[in-house]
C-alpha positions in Angstrom: -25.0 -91.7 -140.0 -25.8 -87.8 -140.8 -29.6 -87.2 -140.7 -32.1 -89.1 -142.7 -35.3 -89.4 -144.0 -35.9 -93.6 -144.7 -39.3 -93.8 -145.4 -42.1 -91.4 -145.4 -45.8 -92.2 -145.7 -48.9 -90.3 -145.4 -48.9 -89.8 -142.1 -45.7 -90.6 -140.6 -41.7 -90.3 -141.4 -39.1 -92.8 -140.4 -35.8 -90.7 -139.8 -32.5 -91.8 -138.8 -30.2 -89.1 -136.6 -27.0 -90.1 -135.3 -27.3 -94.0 -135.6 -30.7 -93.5 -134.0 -34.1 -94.6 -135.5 -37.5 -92.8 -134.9 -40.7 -91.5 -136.0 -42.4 -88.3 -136.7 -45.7 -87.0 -137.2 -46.4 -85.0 -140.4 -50.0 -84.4 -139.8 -50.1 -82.8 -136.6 -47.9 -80.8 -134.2 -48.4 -82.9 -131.2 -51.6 -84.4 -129.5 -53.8 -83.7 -126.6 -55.2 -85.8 -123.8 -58.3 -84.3 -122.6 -59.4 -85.2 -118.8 -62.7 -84.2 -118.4 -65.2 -84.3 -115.3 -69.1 -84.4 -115.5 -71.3 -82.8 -113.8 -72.0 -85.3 -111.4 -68.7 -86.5 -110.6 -67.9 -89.0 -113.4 -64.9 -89.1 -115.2 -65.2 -89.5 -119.2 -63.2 -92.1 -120.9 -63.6 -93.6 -124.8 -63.2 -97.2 -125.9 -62.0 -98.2 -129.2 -60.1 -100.4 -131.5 -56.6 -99.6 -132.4 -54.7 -101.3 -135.2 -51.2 -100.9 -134.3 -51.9 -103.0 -130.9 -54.7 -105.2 -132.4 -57.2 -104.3 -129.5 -60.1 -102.5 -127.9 -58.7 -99.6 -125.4 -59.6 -97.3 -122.8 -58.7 -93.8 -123.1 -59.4 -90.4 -122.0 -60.7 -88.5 -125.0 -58.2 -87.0 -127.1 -57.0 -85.9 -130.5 -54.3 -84.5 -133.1 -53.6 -80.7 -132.6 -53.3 -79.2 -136.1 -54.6 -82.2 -138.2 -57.2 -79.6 -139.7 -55.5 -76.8 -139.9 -52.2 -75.4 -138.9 -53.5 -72.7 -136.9 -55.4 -74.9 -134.5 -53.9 -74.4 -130.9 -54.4 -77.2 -128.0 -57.2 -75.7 -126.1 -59.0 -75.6 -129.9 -58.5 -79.2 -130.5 -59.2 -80.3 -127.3 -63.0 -78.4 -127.6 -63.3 -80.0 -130.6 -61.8 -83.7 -129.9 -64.4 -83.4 -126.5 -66.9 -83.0 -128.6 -66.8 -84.9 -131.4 -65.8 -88.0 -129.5 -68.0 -87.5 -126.5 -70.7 -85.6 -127.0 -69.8 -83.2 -124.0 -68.8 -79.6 -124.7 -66.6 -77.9 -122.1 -66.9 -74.3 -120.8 -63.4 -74.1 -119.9 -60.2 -75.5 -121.0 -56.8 -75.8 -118.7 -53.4 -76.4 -120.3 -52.0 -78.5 -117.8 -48.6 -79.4 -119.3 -47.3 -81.1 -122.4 -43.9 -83.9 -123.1 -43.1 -86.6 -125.4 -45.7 -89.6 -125.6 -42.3 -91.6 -126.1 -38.9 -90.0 -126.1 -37.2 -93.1 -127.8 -39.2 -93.5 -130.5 -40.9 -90.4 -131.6 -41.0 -86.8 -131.4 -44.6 -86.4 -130.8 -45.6 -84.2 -127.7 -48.5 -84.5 -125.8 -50.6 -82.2 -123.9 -52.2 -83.0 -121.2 -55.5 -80.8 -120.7 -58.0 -80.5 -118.0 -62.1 -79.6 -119.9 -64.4 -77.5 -117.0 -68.4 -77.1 -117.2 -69.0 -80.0 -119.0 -72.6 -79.9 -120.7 -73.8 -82.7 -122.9 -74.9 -81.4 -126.4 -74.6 -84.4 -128.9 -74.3 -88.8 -128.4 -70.2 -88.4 -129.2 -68.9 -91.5 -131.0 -66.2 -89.7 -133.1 -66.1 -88.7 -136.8 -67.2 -91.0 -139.9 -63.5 -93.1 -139.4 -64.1 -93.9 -135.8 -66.2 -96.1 -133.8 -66.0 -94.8 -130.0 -67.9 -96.2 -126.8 -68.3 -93.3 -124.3 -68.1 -94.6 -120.5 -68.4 -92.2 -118.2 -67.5 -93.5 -114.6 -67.7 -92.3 -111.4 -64.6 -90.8 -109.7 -64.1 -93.0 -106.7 -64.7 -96.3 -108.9 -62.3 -95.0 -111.7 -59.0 -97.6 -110.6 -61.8 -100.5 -110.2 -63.4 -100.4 -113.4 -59.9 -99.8 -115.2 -58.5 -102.9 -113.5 -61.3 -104.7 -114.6 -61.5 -103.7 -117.9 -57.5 -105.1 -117.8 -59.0 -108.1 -116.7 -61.2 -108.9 -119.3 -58.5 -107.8 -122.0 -58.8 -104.5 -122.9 -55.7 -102.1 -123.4 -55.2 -99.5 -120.9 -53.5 -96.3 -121.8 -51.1 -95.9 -119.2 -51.6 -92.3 -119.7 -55.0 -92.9 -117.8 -53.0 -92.6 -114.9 -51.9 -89.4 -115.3 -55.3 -87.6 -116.0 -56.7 -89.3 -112.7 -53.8 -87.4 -111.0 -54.8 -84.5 -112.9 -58.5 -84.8 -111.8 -57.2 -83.3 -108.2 -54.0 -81.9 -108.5 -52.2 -79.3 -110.6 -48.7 -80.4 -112.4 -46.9 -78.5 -109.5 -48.8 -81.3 -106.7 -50.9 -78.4 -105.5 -54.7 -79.8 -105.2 -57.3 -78.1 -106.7 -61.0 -77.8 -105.3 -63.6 -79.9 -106.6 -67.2 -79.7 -107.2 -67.8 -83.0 -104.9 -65.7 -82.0 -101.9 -65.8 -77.8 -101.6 -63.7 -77.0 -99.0 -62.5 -80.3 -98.2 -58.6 -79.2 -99.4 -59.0 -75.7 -98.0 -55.7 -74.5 -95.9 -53.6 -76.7 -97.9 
């Protein structure tokens, strides 16, 4: 079957290439995952309730790149996404390193950024169509409370996974030095 389009909504297309069926976004140009760091050593996440999986889930915080304007880049929406969800702003912003969020079904790309000198400037929550817990969790007990939170039902982003590896290592496995162990990595 040549390329087509089989259904497009507001947000989303259904295509058909080559026999093969997937989605696209028409909102956005890809998405960002924002791992982010307090101050003190405590990793942010965001709970909320997603309709396509019928459930509360844990997340880092993170956003559409491009939803409100085409010239958006990733470190942009991430600032803003950070913010508005969290309530944190962030000094600095590290591209880390972007892919598909699921190569046999869509062609949505997600970036994968790390926020630096956190500050907390506002209560987060998300916009007017959102209704987003903050938890912000220290480092060491990060894999605990996930698991538990599994235990009592909540969806975990798999992608969680990924950002914890980010906390202390670069995309290339180098580590990077932390604010809690200064030197401990040195010589590496």
């Amino acid at each position: 079957m040549p390329d087509a389009i089989l259904h497009e909504g507001r947000y989303l297309r259904l295509r058909c290439r080559d026999d093969w069926e997937y989605a696209e976004r028409t909102n956005a140009r890809a998405a960002v995952i924002v791992v982010a760091l307090t101050p003190d050593d405590r990793i942010v996440f965001v709970e909320q309730y997603r309709i396509p999986i019928d459930a509360r889930s844990i997340e880092m915080p993170a956003g559409l790149v491009g939803d409100l304007g085409d010239e958006e880049t990733i470190e942009e929406a991430a600032r803003r996404e950070l913010l508005e969800e969290t309530g944190w702003a962030a000094e600095g912003i590290e591209f880390l390193m972007a892919g598909p969020s699921s190569s046999g079904m869509s062609n949505e790309q997600i970036a994968f950024v790390r926020a630096t000198g956190l500050r907390r400037v506002g209560p987060g929550g998300g916009d007017a169509s959102e209704s987003i817990v903050v938890h912000e969790v220290p480092r060491r007990e990060a894999p605990a409370w996930l698991f538990a939170r599994m235990q009592e039902g909540y969806s975990i982003d798999p992608k969680l996974y990924a950002g914890l590896y980010f906390l202390e290592r670069n995309p290339d496995g180098g580590r990077i030095e932390t604010r809690s162990d200064p030197g401990e990595h040195a010589g590496e």
